[in-house]
N, C-alpha and C positions, 0 to 999 in steps of 0.2 A: 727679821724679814720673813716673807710668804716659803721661806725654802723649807722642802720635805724628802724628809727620808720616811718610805710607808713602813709600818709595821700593824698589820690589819688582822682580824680575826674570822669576816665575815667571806664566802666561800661562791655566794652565788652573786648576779648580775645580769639587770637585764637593757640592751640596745648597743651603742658602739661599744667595743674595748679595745683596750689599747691599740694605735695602728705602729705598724713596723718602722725602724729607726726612718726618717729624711727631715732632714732639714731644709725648712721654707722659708725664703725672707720678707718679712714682716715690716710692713712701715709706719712708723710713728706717724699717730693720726692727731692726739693730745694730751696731754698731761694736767692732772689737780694734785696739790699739795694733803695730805692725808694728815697725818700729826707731826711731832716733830722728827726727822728723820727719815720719813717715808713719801712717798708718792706715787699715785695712777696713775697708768699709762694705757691709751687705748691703742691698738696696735690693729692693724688692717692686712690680711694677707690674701692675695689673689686665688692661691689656691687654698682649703682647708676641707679636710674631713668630715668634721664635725666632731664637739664633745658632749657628755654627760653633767650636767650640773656635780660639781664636788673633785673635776678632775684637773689634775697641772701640766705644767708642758715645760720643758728644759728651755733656757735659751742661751745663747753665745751672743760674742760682740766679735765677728772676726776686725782682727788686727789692734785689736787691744788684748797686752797682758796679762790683764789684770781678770778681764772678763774673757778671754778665749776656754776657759774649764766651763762646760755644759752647769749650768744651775737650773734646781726645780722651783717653778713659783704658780703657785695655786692660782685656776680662773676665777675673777672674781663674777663671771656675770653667766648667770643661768643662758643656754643656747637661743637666742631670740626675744629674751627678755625686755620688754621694757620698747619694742620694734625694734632693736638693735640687731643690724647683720648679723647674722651666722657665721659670717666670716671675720668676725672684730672681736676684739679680746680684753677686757679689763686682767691688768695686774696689779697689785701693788707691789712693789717695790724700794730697795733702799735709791737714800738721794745723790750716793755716789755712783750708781748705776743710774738713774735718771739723767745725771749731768752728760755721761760717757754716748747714752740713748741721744738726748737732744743736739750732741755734738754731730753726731753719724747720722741719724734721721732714719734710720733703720738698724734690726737686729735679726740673728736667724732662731728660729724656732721648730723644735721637734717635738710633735707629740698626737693628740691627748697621753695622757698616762694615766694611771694609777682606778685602774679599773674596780676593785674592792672598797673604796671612797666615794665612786660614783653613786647618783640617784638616779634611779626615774619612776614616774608616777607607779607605772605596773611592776614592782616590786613590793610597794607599799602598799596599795591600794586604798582603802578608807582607815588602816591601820594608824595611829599616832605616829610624830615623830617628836622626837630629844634629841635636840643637838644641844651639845657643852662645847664653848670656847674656851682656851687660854691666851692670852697676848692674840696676835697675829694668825692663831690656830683660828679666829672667826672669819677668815678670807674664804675656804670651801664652803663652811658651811653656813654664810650669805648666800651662796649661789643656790646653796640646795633649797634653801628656805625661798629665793626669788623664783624657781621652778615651780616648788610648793603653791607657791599665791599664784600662778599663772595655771591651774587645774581648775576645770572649771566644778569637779566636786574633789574631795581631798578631805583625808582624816584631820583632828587637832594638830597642831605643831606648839612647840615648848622649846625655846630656845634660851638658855644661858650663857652668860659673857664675863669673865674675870680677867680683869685687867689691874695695873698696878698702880693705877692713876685714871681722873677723867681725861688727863690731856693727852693719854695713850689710847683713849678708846676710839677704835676706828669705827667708821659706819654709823656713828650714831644717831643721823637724821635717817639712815634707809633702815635700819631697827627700828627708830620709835613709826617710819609708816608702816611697816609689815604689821606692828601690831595696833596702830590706828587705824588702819587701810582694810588689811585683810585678816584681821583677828586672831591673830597670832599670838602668845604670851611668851610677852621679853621680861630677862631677867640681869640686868647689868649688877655686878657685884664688884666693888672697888674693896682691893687685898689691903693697899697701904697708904699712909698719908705722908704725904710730898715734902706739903711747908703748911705751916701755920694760918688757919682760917681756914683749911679745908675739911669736908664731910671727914667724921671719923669712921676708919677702914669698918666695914662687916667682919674678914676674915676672909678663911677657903672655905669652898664648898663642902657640906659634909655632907652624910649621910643622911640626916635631919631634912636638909632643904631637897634634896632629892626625892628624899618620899613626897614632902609639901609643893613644891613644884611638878614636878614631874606623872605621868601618865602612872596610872599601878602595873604592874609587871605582867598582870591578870590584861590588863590592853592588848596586849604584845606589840607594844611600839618597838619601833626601829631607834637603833641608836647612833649617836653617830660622836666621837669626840676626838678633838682634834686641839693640839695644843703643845708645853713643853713635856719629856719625856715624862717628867716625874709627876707633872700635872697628868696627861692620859693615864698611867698606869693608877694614878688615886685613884681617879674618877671611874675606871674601868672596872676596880676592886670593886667599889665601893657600888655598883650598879650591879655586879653579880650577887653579891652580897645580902643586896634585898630582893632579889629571884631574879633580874632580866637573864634571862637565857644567853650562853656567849655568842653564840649564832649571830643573835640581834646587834650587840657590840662591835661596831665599827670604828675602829681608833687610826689614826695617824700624827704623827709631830712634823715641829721642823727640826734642821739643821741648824741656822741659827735663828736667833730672836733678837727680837729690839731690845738688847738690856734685859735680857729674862723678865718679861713683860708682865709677870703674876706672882 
């Protein structure tokens, strides 16, 4: 699932950051089924702040057990993207919390968070961006890349996706339009093979396809990777490794995952 514990490198940020603990409640506006085990939830809340493309928000279910402990779960949708309020919110989410949401028909919400994950154009400026997914780590950084296509000038974007399967791979009609649409370069990489008759796996990312994909170090693109612990920490190595500067490395994981999705 979209849930994150941050562990980030990068130090500066520009526009909102984080606002101070309240909880707002949030009303279930509608839900799409995602892959197996997960689903969108678009959530409406009267009052809201505003976020940063790439930032999450805690939420609770009061008076359910199960969900009364605060959980963090990635926005999936750039701030106004797409005309979507500023006040509405994509998640994805597991199907046992969808079931608990459509029971109650609303949920409480605290946040933005996670201000060192965040995007906004003038940080970047005409600079490249790289973002790496693992599993369910491509939830952020959908949103940074639907920011991205919403500038009206904007450096390359290069975005990658490792998942354990096609039937885990989420988004995959709003990736193939970022990169039909607005030029974008998608890289879906399937780790392992399921059952019998399907594509044989590539593998994990290496170092190899990072030079071949990705911007040269010499760009100073922004990076951004988000995924399971041991997936960010490869992929983090393996980007300093060929010079990106750490600075530039922007990492976060979840807490848990779909079945360790990569």
């Amino acid at each position: 699932m979209s849930e994150w514990w941050p562990r980030m490198s990068s130090e500066t940020i520009v526009g909102p950051l984080t606002v101070g603990s309240r909880w707002r409640t949030a009303a279930l506006l509608g839900s799409t089924p995602l892959v197996p085990g997960m689903f969108e939830i678009t959530l409406e809340l009267s009052s809201w702040p505003g976020h940063l493309a790439g930032q999450h928000v805690d939420i609770r279910l009061p008076g359910s057990s199960r969900w009364q402990r605060p959980r963090s779960y990635s926005i999936c949708n750039a701030p106004g993207a797409g005309g979507m309020p500023t006040n509405q919110l994509r998640l994805a989410v597991p199907t046992e919390l969808y079931v608990d949401v459509a029971r109650c028909g609303a949920l409480e919400v605290d946040g933005p968070k996670g201000d060192r994950m965040a995007w906004a154009s003038a940080q970047t400026g005409d600079r490249p961006l790289l973002l790496i997914g693992g599993g369910t780590g491509i939830v952020p950084l959908l949103a940074i890349a639907s920011a991205w296509a919403a500038q009206p000038r904007r450096g390359a974007l290069m975005l990658m996706h490792s998942v354990r399967s096609r039937q885990q791979q989420l988004y995959s009609d709003e990736l193939s339009l970022l990169e039909m649409e607005c030029g974008a370069r998608v890289m879906s990489i399937v780790t392992r093979r399921t059952s019998a008759g399907q594509e044989a796996p590539r593998g994990r990312i290496g170092v190899r396809d990072l030079e071949a994909f990705g911007p040269p170090p010499s760009a100073d693109p922004e990076c951004f990777v988000c995924g399971p612990g041991s997936f960010v920490e490869s992929i983090a190595s393996m980007l300093a490794s060929v010079g990106h500067p750490h600075e530039f490395i922007r990492t976060e994981w979840p807490v848990a995952l779909l079945r360790a999705a990569v």
